[in-house]
DRENVEX-530070 format. One record per residue (C-alpha): x, y negated, z negated; residue number from 1. Coordinates in steps of 0.05 Angstrom, whole numbers, plus 5000, padded with zeros to 4 digits. Each point is the difference from the previous one (the first is absolute). Layout:
# residues N
((X; Y; Z); NUM),
...
This chain:
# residues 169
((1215; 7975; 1221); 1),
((4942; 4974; 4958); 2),
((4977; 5020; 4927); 3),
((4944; 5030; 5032); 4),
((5001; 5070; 4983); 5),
((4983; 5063; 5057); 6),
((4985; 5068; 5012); 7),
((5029; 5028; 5054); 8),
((4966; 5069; 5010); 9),
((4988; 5056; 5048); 10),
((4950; 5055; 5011); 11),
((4994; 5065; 5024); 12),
((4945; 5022; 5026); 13),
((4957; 5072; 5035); 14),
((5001; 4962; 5067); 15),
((4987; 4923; 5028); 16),
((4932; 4981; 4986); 17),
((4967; 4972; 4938); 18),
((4937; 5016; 5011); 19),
((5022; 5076; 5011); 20),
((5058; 5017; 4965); 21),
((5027; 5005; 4935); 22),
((5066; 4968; 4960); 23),
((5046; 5048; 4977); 24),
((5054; 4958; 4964); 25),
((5009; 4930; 4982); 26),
((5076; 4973; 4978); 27),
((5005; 4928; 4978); 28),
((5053; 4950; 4975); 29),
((4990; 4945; 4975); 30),
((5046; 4937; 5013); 31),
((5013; 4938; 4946); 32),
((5050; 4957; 5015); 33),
((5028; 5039; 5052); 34),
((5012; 5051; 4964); 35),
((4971; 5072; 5002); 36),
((4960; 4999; 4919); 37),
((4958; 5060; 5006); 38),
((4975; 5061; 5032); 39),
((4945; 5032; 5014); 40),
((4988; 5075; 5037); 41),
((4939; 5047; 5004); 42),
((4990; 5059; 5034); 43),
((4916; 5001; 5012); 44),
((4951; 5067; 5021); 45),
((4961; 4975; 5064); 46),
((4961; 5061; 4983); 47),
((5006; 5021; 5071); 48),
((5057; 5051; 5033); 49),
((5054; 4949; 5024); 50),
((5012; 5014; 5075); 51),
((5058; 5036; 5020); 52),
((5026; 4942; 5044); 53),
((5000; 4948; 4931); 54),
((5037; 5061; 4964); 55),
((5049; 5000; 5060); 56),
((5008; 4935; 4995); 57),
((5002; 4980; 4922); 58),
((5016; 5067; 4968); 59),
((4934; 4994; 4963); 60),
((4959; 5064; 4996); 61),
((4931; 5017; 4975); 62),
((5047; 5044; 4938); 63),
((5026; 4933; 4983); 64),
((4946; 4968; 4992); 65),
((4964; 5046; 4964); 66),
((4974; 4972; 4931); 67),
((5027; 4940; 5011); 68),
((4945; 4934; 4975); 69),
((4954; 4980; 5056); 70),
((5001; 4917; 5033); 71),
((4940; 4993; 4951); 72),
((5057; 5005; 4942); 73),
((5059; 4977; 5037); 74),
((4965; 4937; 5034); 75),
((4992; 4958; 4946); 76),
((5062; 5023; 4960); 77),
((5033; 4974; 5065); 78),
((4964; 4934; 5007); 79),
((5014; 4988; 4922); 80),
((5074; 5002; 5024); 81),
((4991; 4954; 5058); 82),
((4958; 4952; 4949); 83),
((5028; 4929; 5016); 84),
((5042; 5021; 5050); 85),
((5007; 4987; 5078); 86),
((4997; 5068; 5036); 87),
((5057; 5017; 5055); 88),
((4998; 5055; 5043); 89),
((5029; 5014; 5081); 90),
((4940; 5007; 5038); 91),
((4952; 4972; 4942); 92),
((4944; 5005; 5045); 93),
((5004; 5084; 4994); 94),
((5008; 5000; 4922); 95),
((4952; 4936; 4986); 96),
((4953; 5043; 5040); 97),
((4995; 5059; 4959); 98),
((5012; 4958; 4933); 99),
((4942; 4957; 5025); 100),
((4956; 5057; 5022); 101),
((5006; 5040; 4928); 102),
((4997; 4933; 4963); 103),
((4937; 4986; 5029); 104),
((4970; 5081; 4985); 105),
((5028; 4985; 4921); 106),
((4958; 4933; 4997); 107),
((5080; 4970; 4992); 108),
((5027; 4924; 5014); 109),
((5054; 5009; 5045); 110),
((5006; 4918; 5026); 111),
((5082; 4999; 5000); 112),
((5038; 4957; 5045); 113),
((5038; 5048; 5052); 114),
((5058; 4996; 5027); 115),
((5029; 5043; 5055); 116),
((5074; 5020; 5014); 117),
((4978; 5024; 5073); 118),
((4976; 4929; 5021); 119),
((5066; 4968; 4964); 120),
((5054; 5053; 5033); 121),
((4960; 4981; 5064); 122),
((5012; 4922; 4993); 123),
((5067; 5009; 4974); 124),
((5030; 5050; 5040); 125),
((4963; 4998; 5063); 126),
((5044; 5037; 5044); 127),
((5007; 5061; 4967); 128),
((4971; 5056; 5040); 129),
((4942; 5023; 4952); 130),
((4987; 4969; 4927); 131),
((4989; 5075; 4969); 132),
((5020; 4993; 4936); 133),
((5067; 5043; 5007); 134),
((5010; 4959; 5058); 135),
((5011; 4939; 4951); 136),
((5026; 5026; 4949); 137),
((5062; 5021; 5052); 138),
((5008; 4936; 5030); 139),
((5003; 4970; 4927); 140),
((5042; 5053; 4964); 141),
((4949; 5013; 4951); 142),
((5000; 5077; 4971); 143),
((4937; 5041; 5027); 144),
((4995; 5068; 4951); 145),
((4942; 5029; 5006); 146),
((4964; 4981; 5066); 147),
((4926; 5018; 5001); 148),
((4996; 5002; 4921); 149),
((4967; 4944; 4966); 150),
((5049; 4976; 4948); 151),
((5053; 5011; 5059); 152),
((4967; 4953; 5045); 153),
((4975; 4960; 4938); 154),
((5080; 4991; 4983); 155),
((5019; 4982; 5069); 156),
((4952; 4955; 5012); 157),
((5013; 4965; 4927); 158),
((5068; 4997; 5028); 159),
((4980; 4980; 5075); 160),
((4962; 4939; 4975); 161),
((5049; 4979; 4954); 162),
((5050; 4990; 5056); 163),
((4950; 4963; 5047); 164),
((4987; 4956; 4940); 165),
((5072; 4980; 4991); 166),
((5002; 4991; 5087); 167),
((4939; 4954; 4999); 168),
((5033; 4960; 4939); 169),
């Protein structure tokens, strides 16, 4: 590993569009060295009822949520944290999407260089049946607590992409 320093992050969101749907929660660590430094978690009011599926799934509900800051205070608390930083996240194309998207409503620079665990598990380990992130985490006996949570998945992936660092030398 480098001295370039990342964020691996994750995101939950009211459902999988940008352009309609709202984040939820946003759980971040942040890699020097690599070695997990620092941590960052926010629940965040979409200011609309989360669905009943997304509760089913995440355990987030609208009571939750309630009074929690909005992504117009979160946001750029979160790209503060990500300041200098590569971002990491397993399927960065979902997450950069809605970062992107609310970025761009905030007036916000959000120009990081991406990196995605998905596209690496599926270069790495091609034969594996799916490249979910559980999935990967199995097959490389790294710890998944918290599955469908953001600093869960934020952890795991941290953790996920350490591991296909060391592999790819």
């Amino acid at each position: 590993m480098n001295n370039k320093k990342y964020v691996v992050f994750d995101i939950e969101t009211t459902g999988f569009s940008p352009n309609l749907h709202r984040i939820t929660e946003i759980g971040a660590v942040k890699i020097e060295a690599g070695i997990i430094t620092e941590e960052f978690h926010r629940l965040i009011d979409p200011e609309v009822p989360v669905p009943w599926r997304i509760t089913e799934i995440t355990g987030i509900t609208d009571e939750l949520l309630a009074g929690q800051p909005t992504i117009e205070d979160i946001l750029p608390l979160f790209l503060e944290f990500c300041s200098d930083c590569a971002l990491v996240a397993h399927n960065a194309r979902f997450d950069m999407g809605f970062i992107k998207s609310n970025a761009a409503i905030q007036g916000l620079e959000c120009n990081c260089e991406v990196v995605d665990t998905l596209s690496l598990a599926r270069r790495i380990f091609p034969k594996l049946e799916n490249h979910q992130l559980n999935t990967v985490a199995n097959h490389i006996d790294v710890e998944h607590l918290d599955h469908h949570r953001a600093m869960g998945d934020a952890r795991t992936t941290a953790h996920i992409f350490l591991r296909c660092c060391e592999l790819l030398g």
